[in-house]
C-alpha positions in Angstrom: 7.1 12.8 -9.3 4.6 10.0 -9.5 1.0 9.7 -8.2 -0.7 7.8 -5.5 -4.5 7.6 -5.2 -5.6 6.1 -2.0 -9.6 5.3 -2.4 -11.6 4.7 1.0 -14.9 3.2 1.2 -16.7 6.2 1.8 -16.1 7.4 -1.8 -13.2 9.9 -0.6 -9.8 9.7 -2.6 -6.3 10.9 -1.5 -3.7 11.9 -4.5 0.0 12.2 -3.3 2.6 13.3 -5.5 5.7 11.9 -4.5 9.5 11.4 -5.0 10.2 8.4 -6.8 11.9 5.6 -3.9 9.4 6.7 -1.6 7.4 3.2 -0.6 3.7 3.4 -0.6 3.2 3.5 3.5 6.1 6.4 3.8 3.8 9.0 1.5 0.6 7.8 3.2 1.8 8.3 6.9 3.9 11.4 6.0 1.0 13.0 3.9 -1.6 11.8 7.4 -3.8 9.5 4.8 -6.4 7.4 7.0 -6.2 4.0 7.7 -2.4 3.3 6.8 -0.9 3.1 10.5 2.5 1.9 9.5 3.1 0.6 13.2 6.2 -1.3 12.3 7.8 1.5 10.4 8.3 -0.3 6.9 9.7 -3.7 8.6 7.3 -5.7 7.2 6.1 -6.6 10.5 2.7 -5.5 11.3 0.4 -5.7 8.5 -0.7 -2.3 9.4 -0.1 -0.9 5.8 -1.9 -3.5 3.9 -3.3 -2.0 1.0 -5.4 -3.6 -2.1 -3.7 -2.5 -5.6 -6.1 -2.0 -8.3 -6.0 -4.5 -11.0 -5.0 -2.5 -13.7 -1.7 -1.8 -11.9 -0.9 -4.8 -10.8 1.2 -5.9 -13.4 3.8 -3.3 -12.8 5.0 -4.3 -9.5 7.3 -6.3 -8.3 6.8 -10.1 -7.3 5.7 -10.5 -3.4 9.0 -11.3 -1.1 8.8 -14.3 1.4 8.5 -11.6 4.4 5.6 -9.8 2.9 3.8 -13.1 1.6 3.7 -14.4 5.8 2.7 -10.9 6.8 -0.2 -10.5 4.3 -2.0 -13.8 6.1 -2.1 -11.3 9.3 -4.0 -8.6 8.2 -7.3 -7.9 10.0 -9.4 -6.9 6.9 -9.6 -10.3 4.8 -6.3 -10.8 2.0 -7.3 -10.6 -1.4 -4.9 -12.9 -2.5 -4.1 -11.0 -6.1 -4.4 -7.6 -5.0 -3.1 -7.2 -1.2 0.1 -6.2 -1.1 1.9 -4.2 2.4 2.7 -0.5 1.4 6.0 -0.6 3.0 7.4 -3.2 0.6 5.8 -1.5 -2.7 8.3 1.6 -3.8 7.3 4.1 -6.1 9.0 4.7 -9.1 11.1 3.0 -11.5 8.9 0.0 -13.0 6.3 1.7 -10.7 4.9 5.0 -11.9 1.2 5.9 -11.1 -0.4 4.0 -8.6 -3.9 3.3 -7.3 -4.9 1.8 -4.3 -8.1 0.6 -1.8 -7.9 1.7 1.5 -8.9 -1.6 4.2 -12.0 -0.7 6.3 -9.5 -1.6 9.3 -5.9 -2.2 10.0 -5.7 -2.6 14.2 
């Protein structure tokens, strides 16, 4: 198993334990986290995933695909470009382990 923590701007925190292969928007909608809407179901298509990954773990994931790069200038909350990164193109596990997120203050 490996561990999500999805901070939101009110203070609260969500921690997931999930399979490994299990992409950061699947344990967020399946687990009914706020503010992940994952409209597109993990098409990279929406933006409605976008997440900001904490610094310390950004070193650990993989590089940002062509698809995901276009979609991340669509989000409604601003992109940070170092730290945004769509959920459904982030998979837990492997050269992932532990993760740590921000939750955007809007995603529609």
């Amino acid at each position: 198993m490996t561990k999500i923590s999805f901070h939101h701007a009110g203070g609260a925190v969500d921690v997931l334990n999930v399979d490994p292969g299990t992409s950061i928007m699947r344990a967020a909608v399946a687990n009914g986290v706020a503010g992940i809407v994952g409209e597109c179901g993990g098409q990279a298509m929406c933006a409605t995933c976008h997440v900001y990954v904490r610094p310390e773990y950004l070193a650990g994931l993989p590089a940002i695909g062509d698809d995901e790069d276009e979609m991340l200038d669509c989000t409604v909350d601003p992109r940070d470009a170092a730290r945004s990164r769509l959920g459904c193109q982030v998979t837990l596990g492997g050269g992932v382990g532990d993760l740590e997120v921000d939750v955007p203050g809007s995603q529609v």
